[in-house]
PLY file of the C-alpha trace (Angstrom):
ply
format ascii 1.0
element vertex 213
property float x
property float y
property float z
element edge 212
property int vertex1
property int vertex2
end_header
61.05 195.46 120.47
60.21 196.22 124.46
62.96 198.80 124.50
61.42 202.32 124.96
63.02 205.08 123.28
63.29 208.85 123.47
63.12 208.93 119.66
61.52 206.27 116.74
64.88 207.23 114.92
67.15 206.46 118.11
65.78 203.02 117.37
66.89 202.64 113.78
70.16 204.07 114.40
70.74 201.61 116.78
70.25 199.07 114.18
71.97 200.51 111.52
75.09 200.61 113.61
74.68 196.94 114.71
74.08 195.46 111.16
77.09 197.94 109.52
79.08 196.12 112.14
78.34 192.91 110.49
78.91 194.28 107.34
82.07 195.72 108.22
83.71 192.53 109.99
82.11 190.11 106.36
83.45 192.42 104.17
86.65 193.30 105.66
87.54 189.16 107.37
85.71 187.66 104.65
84.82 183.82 106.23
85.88 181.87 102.95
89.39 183.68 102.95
91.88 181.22 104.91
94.42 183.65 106.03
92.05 186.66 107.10
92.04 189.39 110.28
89.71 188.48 113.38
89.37 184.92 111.86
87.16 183.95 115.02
84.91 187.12 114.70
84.55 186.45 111.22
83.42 182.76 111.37
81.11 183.66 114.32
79.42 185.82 112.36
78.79 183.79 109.32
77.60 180.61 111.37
74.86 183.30 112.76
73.90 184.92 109.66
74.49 181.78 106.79
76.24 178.22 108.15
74.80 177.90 111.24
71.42 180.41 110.50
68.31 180.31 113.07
65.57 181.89 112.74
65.93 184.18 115.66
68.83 185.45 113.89
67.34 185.73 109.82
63.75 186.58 110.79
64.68 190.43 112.40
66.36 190.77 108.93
63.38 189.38 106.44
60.66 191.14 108.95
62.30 194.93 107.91
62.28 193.64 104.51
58.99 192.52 104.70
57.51 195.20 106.53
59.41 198.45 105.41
57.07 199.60 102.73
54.09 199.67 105.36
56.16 201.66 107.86
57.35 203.99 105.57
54.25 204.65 104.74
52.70 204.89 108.65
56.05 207.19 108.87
54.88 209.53 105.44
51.51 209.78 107.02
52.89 211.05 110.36
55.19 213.44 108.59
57.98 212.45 110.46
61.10 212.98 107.80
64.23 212.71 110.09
62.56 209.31 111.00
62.18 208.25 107.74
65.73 209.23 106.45
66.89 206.71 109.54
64.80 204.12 108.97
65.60 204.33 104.70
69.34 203.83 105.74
68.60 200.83 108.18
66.69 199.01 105.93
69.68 199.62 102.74
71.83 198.40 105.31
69.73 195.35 105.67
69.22 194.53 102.26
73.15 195.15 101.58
73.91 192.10 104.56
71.27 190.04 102.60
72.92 190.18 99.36
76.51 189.33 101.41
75.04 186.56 103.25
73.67 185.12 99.40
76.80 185.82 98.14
79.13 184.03 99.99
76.99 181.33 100.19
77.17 180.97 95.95
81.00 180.29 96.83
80.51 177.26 99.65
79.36 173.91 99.29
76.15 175.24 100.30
75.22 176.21 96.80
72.56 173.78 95.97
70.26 174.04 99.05
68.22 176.44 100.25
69.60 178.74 103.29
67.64 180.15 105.49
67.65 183.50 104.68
66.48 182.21 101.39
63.79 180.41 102.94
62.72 183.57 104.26
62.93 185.86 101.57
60.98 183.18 99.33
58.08 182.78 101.93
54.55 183.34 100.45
52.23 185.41 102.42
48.90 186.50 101.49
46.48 188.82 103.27
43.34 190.89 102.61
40.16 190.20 100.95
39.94 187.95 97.47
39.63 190.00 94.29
39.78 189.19 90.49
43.60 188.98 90.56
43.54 186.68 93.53
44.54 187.64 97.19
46.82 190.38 98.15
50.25 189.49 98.36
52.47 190.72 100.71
55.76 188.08 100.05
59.10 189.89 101.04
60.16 189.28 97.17
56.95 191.41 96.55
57.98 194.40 98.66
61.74 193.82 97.47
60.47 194.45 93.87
58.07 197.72 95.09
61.51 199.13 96.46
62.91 199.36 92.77
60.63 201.42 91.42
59.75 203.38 94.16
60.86 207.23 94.04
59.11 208.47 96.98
62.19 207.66 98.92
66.70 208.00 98.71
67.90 206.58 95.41
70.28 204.29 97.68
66.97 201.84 98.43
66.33 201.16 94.88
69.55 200.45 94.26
69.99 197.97 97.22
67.05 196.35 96.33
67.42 195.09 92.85
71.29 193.61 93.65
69.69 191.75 96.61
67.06 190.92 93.70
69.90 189.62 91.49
71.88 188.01 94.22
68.81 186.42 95.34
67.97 184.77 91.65
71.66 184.09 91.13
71.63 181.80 94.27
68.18 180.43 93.48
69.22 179.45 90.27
71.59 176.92 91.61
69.50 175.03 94.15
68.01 172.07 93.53
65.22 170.83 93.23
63.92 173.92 91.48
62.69 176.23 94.28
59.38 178.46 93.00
60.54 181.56 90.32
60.73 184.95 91.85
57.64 186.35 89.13
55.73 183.25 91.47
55.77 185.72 94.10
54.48 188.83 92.64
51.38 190.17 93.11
51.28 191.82 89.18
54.09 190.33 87.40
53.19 191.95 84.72
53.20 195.56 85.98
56.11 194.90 87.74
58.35 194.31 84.75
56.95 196.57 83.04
58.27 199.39 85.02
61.37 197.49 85.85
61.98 198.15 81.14
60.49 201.29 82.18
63.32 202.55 84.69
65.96 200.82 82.21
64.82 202.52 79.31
64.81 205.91 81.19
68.00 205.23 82.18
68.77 204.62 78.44
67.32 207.65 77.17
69.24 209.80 79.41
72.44 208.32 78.71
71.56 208.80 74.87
70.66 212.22 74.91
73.82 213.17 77.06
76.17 211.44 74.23
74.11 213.03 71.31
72.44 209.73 69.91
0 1
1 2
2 3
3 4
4 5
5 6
6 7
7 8
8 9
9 10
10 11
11 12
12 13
13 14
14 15
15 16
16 17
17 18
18 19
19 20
20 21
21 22
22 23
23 24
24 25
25 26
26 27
27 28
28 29
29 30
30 31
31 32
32 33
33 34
34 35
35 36
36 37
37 38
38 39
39 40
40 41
41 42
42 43
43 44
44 45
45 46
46 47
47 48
48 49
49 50
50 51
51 52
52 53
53 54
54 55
55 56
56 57
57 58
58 59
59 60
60 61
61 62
62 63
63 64
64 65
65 66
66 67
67 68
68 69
69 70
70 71
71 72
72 73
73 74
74 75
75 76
76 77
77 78
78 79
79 80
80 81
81 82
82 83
83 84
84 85
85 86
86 87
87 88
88 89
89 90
90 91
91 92
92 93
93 94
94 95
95 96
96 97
97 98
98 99
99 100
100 101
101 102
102 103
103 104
104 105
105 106
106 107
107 108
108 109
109 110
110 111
111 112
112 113
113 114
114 115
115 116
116 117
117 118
118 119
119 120
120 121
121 122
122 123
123 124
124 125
125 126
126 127
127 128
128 129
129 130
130 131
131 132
132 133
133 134
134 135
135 136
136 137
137 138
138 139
139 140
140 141
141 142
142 143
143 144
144 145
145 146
146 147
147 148
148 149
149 150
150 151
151 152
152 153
153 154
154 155
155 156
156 157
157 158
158 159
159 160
160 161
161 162
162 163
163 164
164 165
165 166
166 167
167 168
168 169
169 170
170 171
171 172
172 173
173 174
174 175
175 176
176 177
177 178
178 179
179 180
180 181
181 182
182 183
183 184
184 185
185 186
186 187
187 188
188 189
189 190
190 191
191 192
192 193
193 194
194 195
195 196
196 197
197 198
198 199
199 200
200 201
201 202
202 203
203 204
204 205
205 206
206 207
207 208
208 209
209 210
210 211
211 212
């Protein structure tokens, strides 16, 4: 965060590169695969990101989450578009590494306690004044489900952000005790699955017309 740069985008190239590094080494070594390519690389880079998890290494990951729909939006304001297009690409990296990390962890002995990155992502946070519906929420599962059905920005960040969704309730689903539901963390559940039947039905419709029904 102290370094300076030339350009806001330089930044989130920068981490783009570093996190499709990760993504390159879990996907192609995977760390539950005995007999696998850079088997020390691999393992080093699961204990940091799932086994052996700290905060220093999960919280740079849920705080983009967390934080992207508010800096998109200071980044809209500003009219700065190549920014944007970096920083849309660095966060759909960052929810791709998420839905890894939750992933493997469904296939390790890890399966019914809650890791870190869980933790994280299931953290409630409120903020702003009180109103009728109760305080503002700003939960990364919140902003997670304002990625779906926002079209403002590239298709790829909906996309990424409903299998990290699913990845996130598939894992949940196994821990025990019974962590909180996902809808517990919404600010309108409501709303929000209503346009989630919304995009599915589109989706629907299109398909339908396309094959004549």
């Amino acid at each position: 965060m102290g370094w300076k740069y030339t350009q806001l985008g330089d930044r989130f190239e920068i981490g783009k590169r570093v996190t499709s590094f990760y993504l390159e080494v879990l996907e192609h070594a995977p760390p539950l695969l005995e007999e696998r390519p850079f088997a020390a690389l691999s393992q080093s880079v699961a204990d940091a990101l799932l086994f052996k998890a700290t905060t220093s290494t999960i919280n740079p990951l849920v705080s983009s989450i967390s934080s992207g729909a508010h800096v998109l939006r200071m980044l809209a304001a500003a009219r700065r578009q190549g920014d944007i297009s970096h920083f849309v690409l660095l966060l759909a990296h960052h929810l791709r590494l998420c839905r890894l990390i939750l992933t493997y962890k469904l296939r390790t002995n890890m399966t019914s306690k809650p890791c870190l990155l869980e933790q994280g992502l299931c953290a409630h946070v409120t903020s702003g004044p009180t109103t009728e519906q109760g305080q503002t929420k700003h939960d990364p599962i919140n902003v997670l489900a304002s990625y779906v059905s926002d079209r403002t920005v590239h298709a790829i960040l909906p996309v990424e952000a409903i299998r990290l969704l699913t990845a996130l309730g598939a894992s949940l689903s196994c821990a025990s005790p019974s962590p909180p539901t996902i809808v517990d963390h919404l600010s309108n559940p409501e709303i929000t699955v209503a346009s989630f039947v919304c995009i599915i039905s589109h989706r629907y419709n299109e398909l339908a017309l396309r094959n004549g029904i």
